[in-house]
N, C-alpha and C positions, 0 to 999 in steps of 0.2 A: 823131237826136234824143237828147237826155239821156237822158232818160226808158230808151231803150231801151238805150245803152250801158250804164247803173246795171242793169239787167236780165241783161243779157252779164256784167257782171262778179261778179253775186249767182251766177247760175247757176255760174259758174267757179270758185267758191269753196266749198271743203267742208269740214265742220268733223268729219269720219269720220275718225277716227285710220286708218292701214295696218294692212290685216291683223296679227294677230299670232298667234304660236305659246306655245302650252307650255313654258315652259323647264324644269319639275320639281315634284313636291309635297312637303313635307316633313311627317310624321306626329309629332305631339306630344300627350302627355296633355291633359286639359283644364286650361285655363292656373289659379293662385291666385289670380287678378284678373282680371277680364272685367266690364269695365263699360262702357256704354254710353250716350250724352250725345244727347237730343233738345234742339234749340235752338230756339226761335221770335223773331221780329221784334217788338214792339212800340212803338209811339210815343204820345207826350202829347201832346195837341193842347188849347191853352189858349184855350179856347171866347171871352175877351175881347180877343184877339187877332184872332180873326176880326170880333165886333166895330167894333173900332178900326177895321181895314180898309176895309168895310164903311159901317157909320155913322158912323162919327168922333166921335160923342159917345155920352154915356148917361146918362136922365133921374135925377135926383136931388133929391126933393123937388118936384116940378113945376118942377126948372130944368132945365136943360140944359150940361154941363161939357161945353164939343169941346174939341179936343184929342185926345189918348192918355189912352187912359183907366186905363194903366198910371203915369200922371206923379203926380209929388211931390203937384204941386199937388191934384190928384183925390181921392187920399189923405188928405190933409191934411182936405180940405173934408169928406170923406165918415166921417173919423173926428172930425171936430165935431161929427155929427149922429148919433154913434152909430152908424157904419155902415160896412163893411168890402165892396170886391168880391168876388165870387164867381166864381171863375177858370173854371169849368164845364168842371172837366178831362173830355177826354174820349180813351181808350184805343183806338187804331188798329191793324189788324192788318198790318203790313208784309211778312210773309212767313217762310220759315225757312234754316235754316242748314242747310248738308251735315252728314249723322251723323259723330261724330266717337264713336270705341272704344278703348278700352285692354285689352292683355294683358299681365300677368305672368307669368313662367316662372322656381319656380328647379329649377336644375340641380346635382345634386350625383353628381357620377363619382367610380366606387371601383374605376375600372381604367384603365391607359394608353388602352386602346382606348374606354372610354367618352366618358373623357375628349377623345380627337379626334373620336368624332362630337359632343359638345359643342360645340365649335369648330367643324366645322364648318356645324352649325345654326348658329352666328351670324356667319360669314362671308358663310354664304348670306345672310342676311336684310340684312347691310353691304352687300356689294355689289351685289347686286336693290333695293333704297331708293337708292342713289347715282345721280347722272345718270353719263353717259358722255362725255369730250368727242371730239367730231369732229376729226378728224386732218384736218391740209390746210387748219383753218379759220383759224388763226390764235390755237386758244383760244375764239372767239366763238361757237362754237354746242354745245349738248347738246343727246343724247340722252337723253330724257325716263327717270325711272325705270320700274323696270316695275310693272304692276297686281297688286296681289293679291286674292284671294276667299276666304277660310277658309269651310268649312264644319264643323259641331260633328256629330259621331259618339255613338250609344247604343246598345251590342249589336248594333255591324255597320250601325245604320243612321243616317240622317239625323234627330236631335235636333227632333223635332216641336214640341218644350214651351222654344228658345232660337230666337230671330228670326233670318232668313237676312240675310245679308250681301251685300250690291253688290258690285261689282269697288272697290279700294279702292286706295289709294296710303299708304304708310308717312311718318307728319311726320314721328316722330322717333326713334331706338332709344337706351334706358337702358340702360347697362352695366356692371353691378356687382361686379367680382371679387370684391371681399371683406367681404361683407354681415355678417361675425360677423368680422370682424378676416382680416388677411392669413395666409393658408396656404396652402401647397401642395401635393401629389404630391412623389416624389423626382424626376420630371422636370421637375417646375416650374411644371406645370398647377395652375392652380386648384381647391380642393377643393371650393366653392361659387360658384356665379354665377347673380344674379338677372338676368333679361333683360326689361323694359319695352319691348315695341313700341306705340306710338302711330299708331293709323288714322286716315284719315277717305274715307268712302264719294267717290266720283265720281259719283254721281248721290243728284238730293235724293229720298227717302222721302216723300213724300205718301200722302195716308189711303186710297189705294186698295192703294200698296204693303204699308199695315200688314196691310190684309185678307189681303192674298197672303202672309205670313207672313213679310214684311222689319219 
């Protein structure tokens, strides 16, 4: 039967990413920019449209205009008489957006070797935000970037008083060598770099997560 092969094939399908591992954590101050963006859905619903649908006319004066009660003609008739529609907006709640975060970091090194762990805080962050491609595929397939979790630190411990974070994927990273004009180190390092990473959570925050301290 249909029915059951559509059953076979639901069951066989999973939407569980593969295990995964730790690849590393990287320890930074707390960033100069950490902001954080709740999104909601809403929609206008134009109460004379349903109407229209509906009944197809709308009394005016003891007549009757059918038709669209959005038309010229309607219009026309009902501001003869003094009289304008009432659109009876009304506000729908459609749902919400994945949390989306920003971090800024600037970095400013006063030694060759500072300067390369600089570099490579953001190599790390380049290439963990990149997808990978599959070898053998032709090009056609990546692998996914990988997830991040920041959590924020006070005196050793877990920052009770800033909301916990999802597992998260990097949209975008900002990268500014020379935010006061170009300068360098005598090896050519940058003597400042501002670093913008752009988040957004992989799972939506609803109001029971805000309770739990997302």
């Amino acid at each position: 039967p249909i029915s059951s092969a559509l059953t076979s094939v639901t069951e066989s399908l999973s939407l569980t990413p593969p295990t995964r591992s730790s690849v590393g954590s990287i320890s930074l101050y707390m960033p100069d920019t950490m902001q954080f963006t709740y999104d909601s859905n809403y929609n206008e619903v134009n109460m004379t449209d349903v109407i229209k649908d509906t009944v197809g006319a709308i009394p005016v004066v003891g007549k009757s205009i059918s038709g669209a009660v959005d038309s010229d003609i309607t219009k026309l008739i009902l501001k003869s008489q003094g009289l304008a529609i009432n659109p009876k907006q009304q506000l729908l709640f459609d749902g919400i957006n994945l949390r989306t975060y920003q971090m800024a970091f600037t970095f400013t090194p006063y030694s060759q070797q500072e300067a390369t762990a600089v570099n490579n805080i953001i190599n790390t962050f380049k290439k963990w935000a990149r997808p990978q491609t599959v070898k053998g595929a032709g090009g056609m397939l990546f692998i996914p970037p990988a997830l991040f979790q920041p959590k924020f630190y006070f005196n050793g411990s877990v920052n009770q008083n800033i909301n916990q974070v999802a597992e998260s994927v990097i949209e975008s990273i900002d990268i500014n060598y020379s935010p006061n004009g170009w300068s360098t180190h005598n090896d050519g390092s940058p003597v400042q770099t501002v670093v913008t990473l752009q988040f957004k959570e992989t799972e939506l925050i609803d109001r029971d997560k805000v309770v739990r301290g997302y």
